[in-house]
N, CA, C and O atoms as CSV, one atom per row, in Angstrom:
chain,resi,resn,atom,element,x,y,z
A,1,UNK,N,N,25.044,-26.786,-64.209
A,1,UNK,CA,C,23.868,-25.976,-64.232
A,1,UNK,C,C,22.824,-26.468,-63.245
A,1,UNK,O,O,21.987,-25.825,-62.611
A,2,UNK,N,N,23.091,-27.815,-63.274
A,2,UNK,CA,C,21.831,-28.323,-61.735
A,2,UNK,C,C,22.647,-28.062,-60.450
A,2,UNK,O,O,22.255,-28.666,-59.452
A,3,UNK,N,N,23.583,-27.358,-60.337
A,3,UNK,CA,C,24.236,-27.440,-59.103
A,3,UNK,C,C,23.107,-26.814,-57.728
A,3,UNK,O,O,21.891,-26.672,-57.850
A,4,UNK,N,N,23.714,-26.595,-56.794
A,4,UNK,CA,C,23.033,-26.275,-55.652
A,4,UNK,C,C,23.080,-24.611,-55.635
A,4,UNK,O,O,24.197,-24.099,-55.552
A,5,UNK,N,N,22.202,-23.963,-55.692
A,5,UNK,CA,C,21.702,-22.362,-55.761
A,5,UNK,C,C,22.403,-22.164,-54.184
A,5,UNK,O,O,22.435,-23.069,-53.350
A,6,UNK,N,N,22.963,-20.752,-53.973
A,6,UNK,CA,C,23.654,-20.396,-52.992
A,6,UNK,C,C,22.323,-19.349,-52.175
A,6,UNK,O,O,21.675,-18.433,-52.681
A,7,UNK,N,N,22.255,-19.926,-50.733
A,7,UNK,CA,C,21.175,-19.279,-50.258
A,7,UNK,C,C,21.828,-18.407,-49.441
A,7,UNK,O,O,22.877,-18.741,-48.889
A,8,UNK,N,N,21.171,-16.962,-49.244
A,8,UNK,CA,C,21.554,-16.242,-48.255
A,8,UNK,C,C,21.737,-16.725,-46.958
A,8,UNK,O,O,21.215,-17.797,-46.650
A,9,UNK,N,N,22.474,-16.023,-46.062
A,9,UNK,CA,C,22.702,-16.005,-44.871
A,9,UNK,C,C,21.144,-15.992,-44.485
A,9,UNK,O,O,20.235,-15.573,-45.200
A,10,UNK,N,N,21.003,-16.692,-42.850
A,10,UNK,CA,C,19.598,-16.773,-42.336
A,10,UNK,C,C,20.100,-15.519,-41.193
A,10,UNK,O,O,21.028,-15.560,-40.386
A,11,UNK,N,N,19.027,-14.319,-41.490
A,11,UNK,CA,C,18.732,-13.403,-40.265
A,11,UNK,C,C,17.741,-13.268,-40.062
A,11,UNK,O,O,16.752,-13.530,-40.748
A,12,UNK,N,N,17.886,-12.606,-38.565
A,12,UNK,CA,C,16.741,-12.203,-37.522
A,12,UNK,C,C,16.104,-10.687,-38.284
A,12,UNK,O,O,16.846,-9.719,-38.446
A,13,UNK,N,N,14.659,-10.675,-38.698
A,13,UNK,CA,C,14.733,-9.205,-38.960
A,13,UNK,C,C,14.555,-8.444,-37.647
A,13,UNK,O,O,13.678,-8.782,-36.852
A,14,UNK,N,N,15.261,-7.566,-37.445
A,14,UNK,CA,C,15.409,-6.433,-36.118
A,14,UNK,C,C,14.601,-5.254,-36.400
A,14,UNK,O,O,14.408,-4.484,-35.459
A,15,UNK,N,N,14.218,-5.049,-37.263
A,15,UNK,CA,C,13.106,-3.697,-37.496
A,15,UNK,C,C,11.819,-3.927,-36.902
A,15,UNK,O,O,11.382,-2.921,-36.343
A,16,UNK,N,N,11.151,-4.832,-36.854
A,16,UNK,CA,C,10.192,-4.431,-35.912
A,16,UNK,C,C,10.505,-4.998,-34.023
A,16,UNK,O,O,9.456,-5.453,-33.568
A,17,UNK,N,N,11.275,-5.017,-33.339
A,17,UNK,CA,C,11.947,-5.672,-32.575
A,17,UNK,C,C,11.429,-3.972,-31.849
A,17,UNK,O,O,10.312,-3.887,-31.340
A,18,UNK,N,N,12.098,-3.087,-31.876
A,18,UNK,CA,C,11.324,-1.941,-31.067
A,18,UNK,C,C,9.880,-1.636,-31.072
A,18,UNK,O,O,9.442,-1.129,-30.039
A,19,UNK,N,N,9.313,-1.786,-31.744
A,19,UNK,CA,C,7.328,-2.250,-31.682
A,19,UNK,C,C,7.321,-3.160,-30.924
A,19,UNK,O,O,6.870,-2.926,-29.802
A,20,UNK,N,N,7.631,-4.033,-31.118
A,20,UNK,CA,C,7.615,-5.354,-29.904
A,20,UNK,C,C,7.555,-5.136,-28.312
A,20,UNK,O,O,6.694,-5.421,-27.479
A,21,UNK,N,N,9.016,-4.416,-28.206
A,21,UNK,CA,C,9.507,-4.665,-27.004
A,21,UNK,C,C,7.740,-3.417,-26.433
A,21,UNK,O,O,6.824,-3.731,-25.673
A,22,UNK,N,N,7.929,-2.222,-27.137
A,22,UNK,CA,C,7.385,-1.291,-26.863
A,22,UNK,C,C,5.626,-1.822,-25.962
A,22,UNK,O,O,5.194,-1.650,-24.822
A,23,UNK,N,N,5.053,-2.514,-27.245
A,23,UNK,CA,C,3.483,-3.031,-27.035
A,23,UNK,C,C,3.718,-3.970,-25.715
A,23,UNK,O,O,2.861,-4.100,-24.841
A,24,UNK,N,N,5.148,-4.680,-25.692
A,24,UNK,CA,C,4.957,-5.506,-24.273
A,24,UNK,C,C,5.076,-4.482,-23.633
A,24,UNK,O,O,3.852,-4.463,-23.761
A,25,UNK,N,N,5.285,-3.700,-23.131
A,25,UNK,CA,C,6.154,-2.843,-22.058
A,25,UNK,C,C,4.431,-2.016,-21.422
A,25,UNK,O,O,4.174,-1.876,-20.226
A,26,UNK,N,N,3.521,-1.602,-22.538
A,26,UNK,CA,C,2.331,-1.063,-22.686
A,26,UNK,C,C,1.424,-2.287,-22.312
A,26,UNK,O,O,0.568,-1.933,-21.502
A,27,UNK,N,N,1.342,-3.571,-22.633
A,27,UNK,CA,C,0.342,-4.537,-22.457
A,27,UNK,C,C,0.951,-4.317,-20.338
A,27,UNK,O,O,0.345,-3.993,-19.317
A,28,UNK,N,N,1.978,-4.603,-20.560
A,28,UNK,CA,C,2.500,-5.184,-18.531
A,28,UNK,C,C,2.148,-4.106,-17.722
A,28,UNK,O,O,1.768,-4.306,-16.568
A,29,UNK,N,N,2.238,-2.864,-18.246
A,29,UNK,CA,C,1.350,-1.583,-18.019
A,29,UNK,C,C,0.267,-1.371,-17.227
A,29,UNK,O,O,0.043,-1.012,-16.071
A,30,UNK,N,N,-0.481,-1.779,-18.422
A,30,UNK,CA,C,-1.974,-1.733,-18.295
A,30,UNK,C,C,-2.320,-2.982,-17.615
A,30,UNK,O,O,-3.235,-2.579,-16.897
A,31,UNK,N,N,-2.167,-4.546,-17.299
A,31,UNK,CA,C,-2.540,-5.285,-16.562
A,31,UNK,C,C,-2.008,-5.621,-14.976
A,31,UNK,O,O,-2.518,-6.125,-13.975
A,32,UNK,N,N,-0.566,-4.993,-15.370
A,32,UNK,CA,C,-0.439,-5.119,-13.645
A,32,UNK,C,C,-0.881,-4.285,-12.930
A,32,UNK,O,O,-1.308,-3.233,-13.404
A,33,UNK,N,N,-0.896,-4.578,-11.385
A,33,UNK,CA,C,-1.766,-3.618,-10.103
A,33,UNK,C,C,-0.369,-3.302,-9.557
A,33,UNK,O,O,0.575,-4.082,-9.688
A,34,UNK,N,N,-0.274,-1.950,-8.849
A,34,UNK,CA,C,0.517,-1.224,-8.664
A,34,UNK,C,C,-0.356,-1.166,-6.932
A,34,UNK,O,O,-1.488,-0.718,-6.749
A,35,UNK,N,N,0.484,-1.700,-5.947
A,35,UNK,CA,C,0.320,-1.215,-4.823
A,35,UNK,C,C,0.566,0.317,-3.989
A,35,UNK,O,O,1.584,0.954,-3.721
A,36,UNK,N,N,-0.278,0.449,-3.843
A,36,UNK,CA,C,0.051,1.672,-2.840
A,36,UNK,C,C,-0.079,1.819,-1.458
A,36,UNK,O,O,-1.072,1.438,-0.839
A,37,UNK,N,N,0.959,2.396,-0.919
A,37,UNK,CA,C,0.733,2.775,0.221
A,37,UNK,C,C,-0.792,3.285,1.125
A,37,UNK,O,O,-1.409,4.279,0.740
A,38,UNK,N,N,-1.258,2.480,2.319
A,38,UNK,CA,C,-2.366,3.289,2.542
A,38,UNK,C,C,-2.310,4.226,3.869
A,38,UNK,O,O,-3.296,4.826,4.298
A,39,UNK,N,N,-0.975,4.269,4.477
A,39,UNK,CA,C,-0.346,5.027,5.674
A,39,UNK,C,C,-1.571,4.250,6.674
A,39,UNK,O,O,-2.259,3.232,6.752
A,40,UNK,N,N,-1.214,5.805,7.487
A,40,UNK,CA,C,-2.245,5.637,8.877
A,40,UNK,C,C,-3.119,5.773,9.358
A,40,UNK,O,O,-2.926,6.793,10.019
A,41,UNK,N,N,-4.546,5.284,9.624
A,41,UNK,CA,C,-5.272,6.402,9.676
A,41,UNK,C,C,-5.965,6.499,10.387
A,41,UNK,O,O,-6.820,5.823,10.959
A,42,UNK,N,N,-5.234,8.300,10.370
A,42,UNK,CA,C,-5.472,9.356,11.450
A,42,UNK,C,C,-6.210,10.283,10.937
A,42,UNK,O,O,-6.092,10.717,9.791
A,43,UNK,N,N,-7.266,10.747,12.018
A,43,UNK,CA,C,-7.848,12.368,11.518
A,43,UNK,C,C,-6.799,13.101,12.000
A,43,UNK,O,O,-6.057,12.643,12.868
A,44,UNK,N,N,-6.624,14.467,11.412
A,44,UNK,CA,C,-5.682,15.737,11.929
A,44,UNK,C,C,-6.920,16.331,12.017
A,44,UNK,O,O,-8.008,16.254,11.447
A,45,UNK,N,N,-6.257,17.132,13.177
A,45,UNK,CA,C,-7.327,18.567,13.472
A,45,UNK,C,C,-7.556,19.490,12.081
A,45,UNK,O,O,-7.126,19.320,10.940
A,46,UNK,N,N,-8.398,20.520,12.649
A,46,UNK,CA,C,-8.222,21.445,11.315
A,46,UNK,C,C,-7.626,22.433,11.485
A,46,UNK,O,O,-7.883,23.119,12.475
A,47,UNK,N,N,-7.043,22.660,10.944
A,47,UNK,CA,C,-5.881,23.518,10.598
A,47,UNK,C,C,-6.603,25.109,11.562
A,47,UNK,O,O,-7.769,25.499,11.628
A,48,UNK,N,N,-5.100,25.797,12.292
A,48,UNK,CA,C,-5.562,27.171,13.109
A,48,UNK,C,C,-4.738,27.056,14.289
A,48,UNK,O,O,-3.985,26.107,14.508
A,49,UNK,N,N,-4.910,28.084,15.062
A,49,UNK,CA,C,-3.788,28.616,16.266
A,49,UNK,C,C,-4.359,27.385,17.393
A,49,UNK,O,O,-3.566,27.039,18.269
A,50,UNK,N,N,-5.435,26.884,17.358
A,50,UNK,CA,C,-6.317,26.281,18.432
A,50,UNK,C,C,-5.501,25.322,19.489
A,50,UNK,O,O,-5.057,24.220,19.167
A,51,UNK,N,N,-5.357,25.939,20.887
A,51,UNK,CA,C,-4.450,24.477,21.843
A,51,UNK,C,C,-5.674,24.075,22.602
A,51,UNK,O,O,-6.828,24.469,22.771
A,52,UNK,N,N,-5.044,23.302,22.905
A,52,UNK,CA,C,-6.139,22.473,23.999
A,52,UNK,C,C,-5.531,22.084,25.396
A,52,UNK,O,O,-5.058,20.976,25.647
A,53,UNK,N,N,-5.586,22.850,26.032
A,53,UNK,CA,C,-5.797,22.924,27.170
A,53,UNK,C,C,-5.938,21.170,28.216
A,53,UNK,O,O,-7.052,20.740,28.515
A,54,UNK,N,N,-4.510,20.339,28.652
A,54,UNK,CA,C,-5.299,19.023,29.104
A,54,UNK,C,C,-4.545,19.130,30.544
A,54,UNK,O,O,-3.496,19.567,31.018
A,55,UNK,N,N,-5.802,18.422,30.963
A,55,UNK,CA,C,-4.894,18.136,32.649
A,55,UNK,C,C,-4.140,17.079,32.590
A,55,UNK,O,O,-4.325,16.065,31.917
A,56,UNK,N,N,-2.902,17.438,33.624
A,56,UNK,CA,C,-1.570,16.360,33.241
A,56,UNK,C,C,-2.016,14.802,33.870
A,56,UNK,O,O,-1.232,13.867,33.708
A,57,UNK,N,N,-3.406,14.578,34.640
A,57,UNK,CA,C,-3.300,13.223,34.900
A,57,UNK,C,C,-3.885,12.702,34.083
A,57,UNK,O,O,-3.911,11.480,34.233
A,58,UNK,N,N,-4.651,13.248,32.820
A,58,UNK,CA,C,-5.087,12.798,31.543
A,58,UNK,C,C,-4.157,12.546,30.593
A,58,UNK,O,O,-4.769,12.486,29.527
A,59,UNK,N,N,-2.848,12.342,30.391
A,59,UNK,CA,C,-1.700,12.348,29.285
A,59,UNK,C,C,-1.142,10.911,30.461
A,59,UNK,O,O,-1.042,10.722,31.674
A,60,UNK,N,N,-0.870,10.071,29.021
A,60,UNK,CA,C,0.434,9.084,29.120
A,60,UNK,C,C,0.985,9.661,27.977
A,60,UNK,O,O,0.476,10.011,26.912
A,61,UNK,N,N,2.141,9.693,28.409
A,61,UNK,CA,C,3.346,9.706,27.618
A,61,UNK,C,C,3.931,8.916,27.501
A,61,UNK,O,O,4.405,8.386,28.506
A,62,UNK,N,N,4.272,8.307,25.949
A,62,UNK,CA,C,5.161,7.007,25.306
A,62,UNK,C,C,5.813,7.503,24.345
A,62,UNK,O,O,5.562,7.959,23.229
A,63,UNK,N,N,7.119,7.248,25.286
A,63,UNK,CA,C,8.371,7.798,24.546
A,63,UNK,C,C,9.208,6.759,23.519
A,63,UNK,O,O,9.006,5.661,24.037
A,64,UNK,N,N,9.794,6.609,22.686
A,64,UNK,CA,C,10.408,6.009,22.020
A,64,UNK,C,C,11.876,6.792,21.356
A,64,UNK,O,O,12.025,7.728,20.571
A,65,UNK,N,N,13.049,5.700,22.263
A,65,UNK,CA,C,14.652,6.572,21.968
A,65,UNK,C,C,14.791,5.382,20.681
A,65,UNK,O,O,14.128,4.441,20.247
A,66,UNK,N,N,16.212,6.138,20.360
A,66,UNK,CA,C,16.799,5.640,19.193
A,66,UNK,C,C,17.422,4.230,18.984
A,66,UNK,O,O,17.963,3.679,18.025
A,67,UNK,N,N,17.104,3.827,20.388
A,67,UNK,CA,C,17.785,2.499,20.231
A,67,UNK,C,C,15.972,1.205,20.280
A,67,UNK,O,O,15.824,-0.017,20.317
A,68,UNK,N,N,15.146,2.221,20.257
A,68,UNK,CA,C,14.035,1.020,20.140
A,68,UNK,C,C,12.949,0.890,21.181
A,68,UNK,O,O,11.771,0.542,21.099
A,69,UNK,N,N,13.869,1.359,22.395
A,69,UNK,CA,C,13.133,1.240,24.144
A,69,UNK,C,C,12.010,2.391,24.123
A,69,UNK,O,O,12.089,3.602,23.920
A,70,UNK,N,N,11.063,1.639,24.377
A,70,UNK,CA,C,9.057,2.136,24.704
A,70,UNK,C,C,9.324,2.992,26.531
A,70,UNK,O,O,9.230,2.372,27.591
A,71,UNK,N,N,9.625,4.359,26.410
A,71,UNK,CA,C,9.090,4.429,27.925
A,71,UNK,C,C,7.333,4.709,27.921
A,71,UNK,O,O,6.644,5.359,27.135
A,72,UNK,N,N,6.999,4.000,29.023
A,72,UNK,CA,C,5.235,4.278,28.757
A,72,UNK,C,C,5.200,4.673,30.530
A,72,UNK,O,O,5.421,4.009,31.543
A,73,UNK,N,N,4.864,5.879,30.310
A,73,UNK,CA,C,5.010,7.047,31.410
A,73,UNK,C,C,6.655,6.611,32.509
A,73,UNK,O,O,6.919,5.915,33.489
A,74,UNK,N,N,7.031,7.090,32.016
A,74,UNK,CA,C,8.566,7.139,32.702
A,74,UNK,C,C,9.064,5.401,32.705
A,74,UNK,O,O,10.215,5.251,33.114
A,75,UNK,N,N,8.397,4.220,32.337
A,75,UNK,CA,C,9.063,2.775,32.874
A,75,UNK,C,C,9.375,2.502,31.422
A,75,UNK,O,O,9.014,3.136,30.431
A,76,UNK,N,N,10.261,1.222,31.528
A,76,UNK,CA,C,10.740,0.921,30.253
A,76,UNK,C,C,9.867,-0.359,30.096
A,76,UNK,O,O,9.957,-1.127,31.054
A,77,UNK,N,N,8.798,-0.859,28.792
A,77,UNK,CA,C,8.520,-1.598,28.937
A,77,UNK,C,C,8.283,-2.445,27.793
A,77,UNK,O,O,7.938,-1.783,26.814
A,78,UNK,N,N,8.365,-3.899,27.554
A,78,UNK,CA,C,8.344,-4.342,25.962
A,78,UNK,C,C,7.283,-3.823,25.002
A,78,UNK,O,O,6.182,-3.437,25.396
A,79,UNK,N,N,7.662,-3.831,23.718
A,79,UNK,CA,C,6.531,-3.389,23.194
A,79,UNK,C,C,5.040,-4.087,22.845
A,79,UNK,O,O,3.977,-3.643,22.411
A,80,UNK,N,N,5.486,-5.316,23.232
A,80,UNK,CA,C,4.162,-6.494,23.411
A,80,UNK,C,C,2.982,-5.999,24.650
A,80,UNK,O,O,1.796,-6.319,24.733
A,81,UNK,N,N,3.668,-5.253,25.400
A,81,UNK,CA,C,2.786,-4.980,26.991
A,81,UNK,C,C,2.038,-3.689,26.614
A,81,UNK,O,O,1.288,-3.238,27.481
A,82,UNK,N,N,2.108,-3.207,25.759
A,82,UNK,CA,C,1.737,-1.473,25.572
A,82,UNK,C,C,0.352,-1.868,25.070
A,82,UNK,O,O,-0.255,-0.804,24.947
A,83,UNK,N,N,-0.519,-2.975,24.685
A,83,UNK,CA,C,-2.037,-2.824,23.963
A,83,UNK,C,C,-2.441,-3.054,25.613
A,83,UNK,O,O,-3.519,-2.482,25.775
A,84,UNK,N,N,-2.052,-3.585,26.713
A,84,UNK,CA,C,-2.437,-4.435,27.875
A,84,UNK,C,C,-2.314,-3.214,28.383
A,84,UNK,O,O,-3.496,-2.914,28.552
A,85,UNK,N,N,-1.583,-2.161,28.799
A,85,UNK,CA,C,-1.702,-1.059,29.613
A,85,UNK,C,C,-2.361,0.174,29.482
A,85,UNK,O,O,-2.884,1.033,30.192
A,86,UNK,N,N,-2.074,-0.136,27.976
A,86,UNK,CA,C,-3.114,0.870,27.221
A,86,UNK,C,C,-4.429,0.578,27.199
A,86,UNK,O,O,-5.126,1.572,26.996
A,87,UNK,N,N,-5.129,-0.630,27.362
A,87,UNK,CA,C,-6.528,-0.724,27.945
A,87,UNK,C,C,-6.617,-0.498,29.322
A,87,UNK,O,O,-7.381,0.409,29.649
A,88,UNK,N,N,-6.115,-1.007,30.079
A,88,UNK,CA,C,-6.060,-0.660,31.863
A,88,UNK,C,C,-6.268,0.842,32.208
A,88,UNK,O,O,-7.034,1.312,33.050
A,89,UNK,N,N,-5.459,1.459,31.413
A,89,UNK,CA,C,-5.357,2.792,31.271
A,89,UNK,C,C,-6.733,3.629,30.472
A,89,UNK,O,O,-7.280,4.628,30.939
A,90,UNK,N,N,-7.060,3.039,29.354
A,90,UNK,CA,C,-8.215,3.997,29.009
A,90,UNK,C,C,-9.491,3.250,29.935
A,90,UNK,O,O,-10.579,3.817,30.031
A,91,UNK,N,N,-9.281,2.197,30.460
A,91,UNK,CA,C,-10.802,1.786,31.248
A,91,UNK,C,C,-10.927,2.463,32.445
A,91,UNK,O,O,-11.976,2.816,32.984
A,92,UNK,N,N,-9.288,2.693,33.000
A,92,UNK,CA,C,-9.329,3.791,34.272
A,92,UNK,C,C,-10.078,5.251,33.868
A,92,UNK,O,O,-10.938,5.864,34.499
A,93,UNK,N,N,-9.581,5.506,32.876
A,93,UNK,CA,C,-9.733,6.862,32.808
A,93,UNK,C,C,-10.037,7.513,30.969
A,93,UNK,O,O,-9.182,7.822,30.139
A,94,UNK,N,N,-11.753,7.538,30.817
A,94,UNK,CA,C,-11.978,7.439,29.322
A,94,UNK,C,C,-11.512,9.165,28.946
A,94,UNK,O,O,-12.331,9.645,28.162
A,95,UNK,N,N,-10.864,9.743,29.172
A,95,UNK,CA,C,-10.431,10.931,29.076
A,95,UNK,C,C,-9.150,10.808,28.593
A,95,UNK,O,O,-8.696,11.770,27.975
A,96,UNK,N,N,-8.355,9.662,28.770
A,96,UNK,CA,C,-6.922,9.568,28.577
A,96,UNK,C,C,-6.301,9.839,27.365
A,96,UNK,O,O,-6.712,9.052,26.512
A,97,UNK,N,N,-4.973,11.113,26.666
A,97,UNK,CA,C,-4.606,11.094,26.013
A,97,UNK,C,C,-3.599,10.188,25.360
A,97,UNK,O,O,-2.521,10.476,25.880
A,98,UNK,N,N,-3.440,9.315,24.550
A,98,UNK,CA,C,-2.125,8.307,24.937
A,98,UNK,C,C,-1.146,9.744,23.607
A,98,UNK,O,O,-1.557,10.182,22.533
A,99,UNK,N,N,0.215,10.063,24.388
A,99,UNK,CA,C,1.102,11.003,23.187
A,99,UNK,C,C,2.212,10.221,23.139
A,99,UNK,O,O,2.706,9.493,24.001
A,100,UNK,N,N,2.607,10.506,21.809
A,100,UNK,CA,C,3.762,9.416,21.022
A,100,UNK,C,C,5.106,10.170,20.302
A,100,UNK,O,O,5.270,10.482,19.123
A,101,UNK,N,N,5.886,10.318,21.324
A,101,UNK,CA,C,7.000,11.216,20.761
A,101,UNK,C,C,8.088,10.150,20.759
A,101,UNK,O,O,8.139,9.170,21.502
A,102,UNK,N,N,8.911,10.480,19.850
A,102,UNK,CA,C,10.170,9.603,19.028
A,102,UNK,C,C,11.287,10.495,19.307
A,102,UNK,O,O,11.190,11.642,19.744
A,103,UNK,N,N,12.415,9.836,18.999
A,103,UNK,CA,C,14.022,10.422,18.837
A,103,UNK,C,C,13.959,10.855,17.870
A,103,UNK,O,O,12.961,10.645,17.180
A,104,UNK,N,N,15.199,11.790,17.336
A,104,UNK,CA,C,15.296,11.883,15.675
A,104,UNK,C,C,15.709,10.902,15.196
A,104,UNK,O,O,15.425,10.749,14.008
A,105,UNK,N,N,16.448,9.941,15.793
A,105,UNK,CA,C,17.030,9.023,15.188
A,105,UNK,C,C,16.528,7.483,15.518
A,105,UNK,O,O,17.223,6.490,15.300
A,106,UNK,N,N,15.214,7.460,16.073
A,106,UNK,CA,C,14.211,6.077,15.811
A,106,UNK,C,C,13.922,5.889,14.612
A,106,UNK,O,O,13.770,6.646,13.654
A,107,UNK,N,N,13.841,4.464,14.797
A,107,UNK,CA,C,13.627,3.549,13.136
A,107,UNK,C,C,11.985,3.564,13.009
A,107,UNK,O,O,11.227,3.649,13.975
A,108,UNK,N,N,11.716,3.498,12.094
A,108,UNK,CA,C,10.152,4.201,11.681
A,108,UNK,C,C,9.455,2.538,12.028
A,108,UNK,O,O,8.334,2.608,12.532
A,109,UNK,N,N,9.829,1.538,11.878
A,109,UNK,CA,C,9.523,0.327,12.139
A,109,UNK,C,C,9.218,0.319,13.670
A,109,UNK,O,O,8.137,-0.182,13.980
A,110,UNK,N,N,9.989,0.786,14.648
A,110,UNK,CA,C,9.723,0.899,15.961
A,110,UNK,C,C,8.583,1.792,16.135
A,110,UNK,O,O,7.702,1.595,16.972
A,111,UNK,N,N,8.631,3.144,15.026
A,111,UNK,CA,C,7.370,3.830,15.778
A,111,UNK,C,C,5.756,2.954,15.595
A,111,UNK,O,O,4.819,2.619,16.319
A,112,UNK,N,N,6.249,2.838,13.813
A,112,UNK,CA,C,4.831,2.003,13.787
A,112,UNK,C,C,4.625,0.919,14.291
A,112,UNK,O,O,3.532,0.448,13.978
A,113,UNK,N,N,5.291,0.255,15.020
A,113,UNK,CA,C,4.985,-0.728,16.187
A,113,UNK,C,C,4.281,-0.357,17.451
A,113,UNK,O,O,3.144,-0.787,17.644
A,114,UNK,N,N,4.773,0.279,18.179
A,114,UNK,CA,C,4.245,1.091,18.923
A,114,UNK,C,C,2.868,1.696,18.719
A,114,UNK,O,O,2.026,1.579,19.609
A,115,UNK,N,N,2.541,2.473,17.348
A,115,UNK,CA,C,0.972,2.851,17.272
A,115,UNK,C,C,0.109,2.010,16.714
A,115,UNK,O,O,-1.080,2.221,16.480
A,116,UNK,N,N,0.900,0.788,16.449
A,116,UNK,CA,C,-0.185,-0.523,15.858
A,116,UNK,C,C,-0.472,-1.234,17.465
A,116,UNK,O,O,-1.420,-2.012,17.364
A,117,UNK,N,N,0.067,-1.189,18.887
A,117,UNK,CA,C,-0.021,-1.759,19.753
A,117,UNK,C,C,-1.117,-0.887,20.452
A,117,UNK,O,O,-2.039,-1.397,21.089
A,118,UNK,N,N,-0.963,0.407,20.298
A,118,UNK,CA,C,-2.300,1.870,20.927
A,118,UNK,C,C,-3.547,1.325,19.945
A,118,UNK,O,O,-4.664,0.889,20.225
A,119,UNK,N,N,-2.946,1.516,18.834
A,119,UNK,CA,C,-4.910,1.143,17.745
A,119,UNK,C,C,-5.759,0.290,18.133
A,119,UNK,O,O,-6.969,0.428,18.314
A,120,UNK,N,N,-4.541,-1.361,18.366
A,120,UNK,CA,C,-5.120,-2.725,18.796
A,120,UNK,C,C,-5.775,-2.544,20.146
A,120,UNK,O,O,-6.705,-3.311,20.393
A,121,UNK,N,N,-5.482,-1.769,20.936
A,121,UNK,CA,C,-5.631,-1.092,22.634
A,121,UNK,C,C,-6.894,-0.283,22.563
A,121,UNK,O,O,-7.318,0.063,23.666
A,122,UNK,N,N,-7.779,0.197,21.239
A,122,UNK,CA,C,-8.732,0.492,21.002
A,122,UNK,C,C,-8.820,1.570,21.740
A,122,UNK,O,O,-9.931,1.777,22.227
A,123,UNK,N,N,-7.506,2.752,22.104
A,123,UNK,CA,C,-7.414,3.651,22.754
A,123,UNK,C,C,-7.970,4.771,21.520
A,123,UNK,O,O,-7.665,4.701,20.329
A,124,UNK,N,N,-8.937,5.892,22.211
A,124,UNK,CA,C,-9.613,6.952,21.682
A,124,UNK,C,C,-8.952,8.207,21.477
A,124,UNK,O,O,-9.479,8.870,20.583
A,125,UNK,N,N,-7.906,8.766,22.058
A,125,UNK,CA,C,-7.472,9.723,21.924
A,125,UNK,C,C,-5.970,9.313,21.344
A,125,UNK,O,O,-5.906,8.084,21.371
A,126,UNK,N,N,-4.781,9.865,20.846
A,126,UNK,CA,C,-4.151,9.503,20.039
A,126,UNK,C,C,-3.365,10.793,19.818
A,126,UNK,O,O,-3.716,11.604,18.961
A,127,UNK,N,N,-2.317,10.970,20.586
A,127,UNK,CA,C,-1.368,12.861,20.004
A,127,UNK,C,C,-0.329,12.043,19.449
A,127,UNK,O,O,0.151,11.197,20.202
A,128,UNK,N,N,0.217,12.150,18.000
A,128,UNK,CA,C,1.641,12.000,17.385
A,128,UNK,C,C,2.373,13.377,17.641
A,128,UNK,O,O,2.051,14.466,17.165
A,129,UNK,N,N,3.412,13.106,18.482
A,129,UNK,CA,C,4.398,14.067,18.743
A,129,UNK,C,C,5.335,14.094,17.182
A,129,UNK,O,O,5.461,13.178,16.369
A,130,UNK,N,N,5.901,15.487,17.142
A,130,UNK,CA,C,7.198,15.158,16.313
A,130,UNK,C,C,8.626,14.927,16.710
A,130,UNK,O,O,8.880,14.938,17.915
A,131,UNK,N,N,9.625,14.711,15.814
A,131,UNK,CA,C,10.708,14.517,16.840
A,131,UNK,C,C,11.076,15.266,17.783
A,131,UNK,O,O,10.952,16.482,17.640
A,132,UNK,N,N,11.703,14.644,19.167
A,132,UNK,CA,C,12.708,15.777,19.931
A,132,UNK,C,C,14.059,16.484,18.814
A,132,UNK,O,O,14.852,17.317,19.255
């Protein structure tokens, strides 16, 4: 009669285990910061039929093919040299459009290289072409 009383098995209770997980899931929620994208920034015109009319010794054209290569008006040139010509160029001539047309098949890393080297170039005018 003094023997040893037989104790239940030891368990985990699992019923509130979905409240749990839930309130963490809601606390990590509400305290983490969620980055966002802040793109580029560009004004766009406002919207309408409107062209503009430019004389062709006011346009450089900087081309970018699919394999990476910057032409900056017909020469092939690294993309380190494009903030350096692109000032030479708008101090020649404060009228200068710099336009930025891509392949379809350029890597988006190359383009935004390229218009982070025009921004740094503190060039004023700015046409994003779309693809050929």
């Amino acid at each position: 009669m003094l023997g040893k009383k037989k104790r239940p098995p030891a368990e985990i209770p699992s019923s509130s285990m979905s409240d749990i997980a839930f309130l963490l899931l809601v606390f990590f929620l509400l305290v983490s910061n969620v980055d966002t994208d802040k793109g580029l920034g560009v004004v766009l015109p406002p919207p309408g039929d409107s062209e503009i009319k430019l004389n062709p010794k006011n346009i450089t054209m900087v081309l970018i093919n699919a394999t990476g290569d910057v032409l900056f008006n017909d020469e092939v040139i690294p993309v380190e040299q494009i903030t350096a010509r692109a000032r030479q160029l708008e101090a020649s001539n404060r009228n200068m459009v710099f336009s930025v047309q891509t392949d379809r098949k350029t890597k988006y890393q190359d383009y935004i290289d390229v218009v982070d080297q025009l921004i740094a170039a503190n060039v004023k005018k700015l046409a994003l072409i779309g693809t050929q």
